[in-house]
C-alpha positions in Angstrom: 14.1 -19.4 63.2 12.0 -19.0 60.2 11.5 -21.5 57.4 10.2 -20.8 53.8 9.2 -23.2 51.9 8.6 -22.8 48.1 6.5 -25.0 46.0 6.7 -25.4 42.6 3.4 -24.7 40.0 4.6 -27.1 36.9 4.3 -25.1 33.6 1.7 -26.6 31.4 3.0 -26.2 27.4 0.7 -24.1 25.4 -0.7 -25.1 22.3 0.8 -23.9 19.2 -0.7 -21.4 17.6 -3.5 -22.9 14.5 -2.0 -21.1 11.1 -4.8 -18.7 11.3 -4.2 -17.6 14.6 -0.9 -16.7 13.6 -2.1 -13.9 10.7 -2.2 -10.5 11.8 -5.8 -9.1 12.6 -8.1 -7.6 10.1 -7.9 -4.1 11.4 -8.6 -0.7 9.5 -6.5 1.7 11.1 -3.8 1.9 9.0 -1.3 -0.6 11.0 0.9 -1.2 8.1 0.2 -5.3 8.2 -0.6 -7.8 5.7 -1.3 -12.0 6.2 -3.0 -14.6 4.5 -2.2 -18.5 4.0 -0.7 -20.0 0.9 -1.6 -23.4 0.5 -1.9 -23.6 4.2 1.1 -21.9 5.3 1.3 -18.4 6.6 2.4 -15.9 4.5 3.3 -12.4 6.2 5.6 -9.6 4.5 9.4 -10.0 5.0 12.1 -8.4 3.2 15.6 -7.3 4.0 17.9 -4.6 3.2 17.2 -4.1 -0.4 13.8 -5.7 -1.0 10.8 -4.2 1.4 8.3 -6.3 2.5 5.3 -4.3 1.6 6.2 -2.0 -1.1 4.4 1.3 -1.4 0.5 0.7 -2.1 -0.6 2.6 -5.3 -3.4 4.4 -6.7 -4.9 6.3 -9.4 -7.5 8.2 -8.5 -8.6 9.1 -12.0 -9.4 5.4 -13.1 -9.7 3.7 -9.9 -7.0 1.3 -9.9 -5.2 -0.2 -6.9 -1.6 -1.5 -6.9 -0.5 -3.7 -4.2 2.9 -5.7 -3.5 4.4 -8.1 -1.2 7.3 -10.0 -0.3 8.8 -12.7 1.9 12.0 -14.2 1.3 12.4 -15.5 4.6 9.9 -18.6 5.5 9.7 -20.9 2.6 13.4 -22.2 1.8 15.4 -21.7 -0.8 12.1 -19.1 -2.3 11.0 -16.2 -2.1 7.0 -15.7 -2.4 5.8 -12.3 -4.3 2.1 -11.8 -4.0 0.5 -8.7 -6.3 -3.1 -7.8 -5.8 -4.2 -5.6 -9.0 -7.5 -4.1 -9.2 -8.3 -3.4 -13.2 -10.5 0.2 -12.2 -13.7 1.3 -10.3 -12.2 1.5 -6.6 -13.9 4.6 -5.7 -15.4 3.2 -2.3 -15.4 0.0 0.0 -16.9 -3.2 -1.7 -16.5 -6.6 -3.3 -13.9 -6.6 -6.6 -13.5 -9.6 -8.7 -11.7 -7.7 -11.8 -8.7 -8.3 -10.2 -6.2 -9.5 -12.7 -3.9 -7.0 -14.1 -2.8 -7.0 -18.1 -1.4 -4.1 -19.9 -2.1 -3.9 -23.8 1.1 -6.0 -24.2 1.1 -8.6 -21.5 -1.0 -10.4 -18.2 1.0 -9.6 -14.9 0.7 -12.6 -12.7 -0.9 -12.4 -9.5 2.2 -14.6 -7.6 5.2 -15.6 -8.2 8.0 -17.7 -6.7 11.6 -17.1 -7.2 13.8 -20.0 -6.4 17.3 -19.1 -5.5 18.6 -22.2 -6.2 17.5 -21.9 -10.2 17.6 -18.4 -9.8 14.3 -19.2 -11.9 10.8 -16.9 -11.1 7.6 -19.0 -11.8 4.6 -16.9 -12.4 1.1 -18.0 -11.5 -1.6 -16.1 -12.5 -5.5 -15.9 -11.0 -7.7 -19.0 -12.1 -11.0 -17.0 -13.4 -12.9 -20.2 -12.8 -12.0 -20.5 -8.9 -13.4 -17.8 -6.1 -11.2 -14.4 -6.6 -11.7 -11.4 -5.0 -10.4 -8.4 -3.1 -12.8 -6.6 -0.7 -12.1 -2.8 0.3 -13.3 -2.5 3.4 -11.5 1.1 3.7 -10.5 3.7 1.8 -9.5 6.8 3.0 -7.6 8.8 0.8 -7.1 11.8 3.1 -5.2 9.5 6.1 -4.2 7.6 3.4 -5.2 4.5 4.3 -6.2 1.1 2.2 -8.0 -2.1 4.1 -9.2 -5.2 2.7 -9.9 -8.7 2.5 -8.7 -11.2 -0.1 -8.7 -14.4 -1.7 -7.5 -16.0 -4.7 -6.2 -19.6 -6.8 -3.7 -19.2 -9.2 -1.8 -21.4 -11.4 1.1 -21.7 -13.6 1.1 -20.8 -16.8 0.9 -24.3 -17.9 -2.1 -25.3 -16.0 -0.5 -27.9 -14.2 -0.1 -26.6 -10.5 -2.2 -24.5 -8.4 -2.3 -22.4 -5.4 -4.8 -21.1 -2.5 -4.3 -17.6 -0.9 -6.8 -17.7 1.6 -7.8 -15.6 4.5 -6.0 -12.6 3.7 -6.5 -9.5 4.8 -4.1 -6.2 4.3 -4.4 -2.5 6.5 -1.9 0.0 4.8 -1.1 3.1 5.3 1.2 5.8 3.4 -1.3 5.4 0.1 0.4 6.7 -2.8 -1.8 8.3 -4.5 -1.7 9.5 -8.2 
C-alpha cells in the first residue's frame, strides 16, 4: 500500500500595488500607453464604444506643434477625467517644453477637464504658470511614427479656487498623425 501525504504551503497576501507601481512603464517603443497620477490617483486611458481612450496624437510638422488627448470615464465616479497636453511650437527633436498651454487667437484651451455626469456640467482647469509644467520628448520619430515623453503639470479652475497635480506621467504613442 502506498500513502501520499500532501502538505499545505499557506499563501502569503501580496502587497498592493503603491499608485506608482500601477502606471504603465516609461517605454519608447511605441506601445500605445499613457499613465500619470491625479492628485494621487492613477489616471490611465479608458474609453468605451464612442469615446477612445487615447485619441489620435497630432502634429504639424511645419510649426512644431504637438496635440495630445486622453480619456477615462471609468475610475473616478460619476466623472469623466479629460487630460490635453498642447505644445504651443518648436518640437522638432527630444527635449524639455514648458510652452505648453494651448490658446487660439480667440480663446485658452484648458489643459483638464472633468465632466460630471451627474450635472452633466465640464469644469475646465487650465495649467498654473507659477507651479512646475512641462512635457519632455524623449522620442520623436516621425518615420515609425512614434511620440514618447514625460509630463507634469498643476492646473486650476478658472476661478482660482481649486487645484490639481498630474504627476509622473509618462505617454509612448504610436500611429502619429502627422500634418
Amino acid at each position: 500500500m502506498i500513502s501520499a501525504k500532501c502538505t499545505k504551503t499557506p499563501i502569503e497576501p501580496k502587497e498592493p500595488l503603491t499608485p506608482l507601481e500601477q502606471l504603465p512603464e516609461a517605454t519608447q517603443v511605441g506601445a500605445n500607453t499613457l499613465g500619470c497620477l491625479v492628485d494621487g490617483e492613477v489616471f490611465t486611458p479608458k474609453g468605451n464604444v464612442y469615446y477612445k481612450g487615447i485619441e489620435k496624437p497630432r502634429y504639424t510638422e511645419e510649426n512644431g506643434i504637438l496635440r495630445l488627448r486622453f480619456l477615462n470615464l471609468k475610475d473616478f465616479e460619476d466623472k469623466w477625467i479629460y487630460i490635453y497636453l498642447y505644445i504651443k511650437n518648436g518640437v522638432y527633436s527630444i527635449g524639455n517644453y514648458t510652452d505648453i498651454a494651448y490658446s487660439s487667437q480667440n480663446s485658452t484651451y484648458p489643459a483638464f477637464e472633468i465632466y460630471n455626469d451627474v450635472q452633466n456640467a465640464f469644469t475646465k482647469f487650465y495649467i498654473d504658470s507659477n507651479s512646475l509644467h512641462y512635457i519632455e520628448i524623449t522620442k520623436l520619430d516621425l518615420e515609425n511614427k512614434i511620440v514618447s515623453g514625460l509630463f507634469e503639470f498643476t492646473v486650476m479652475n478658472e476661478d482660482k479656487t481649486d487645484t490639481i497635480k498630474i504627476t509622473d506621467g509618462r505617454f509612448d504613442l504610436n500611429n502619429l498623425f502627422i500634418q
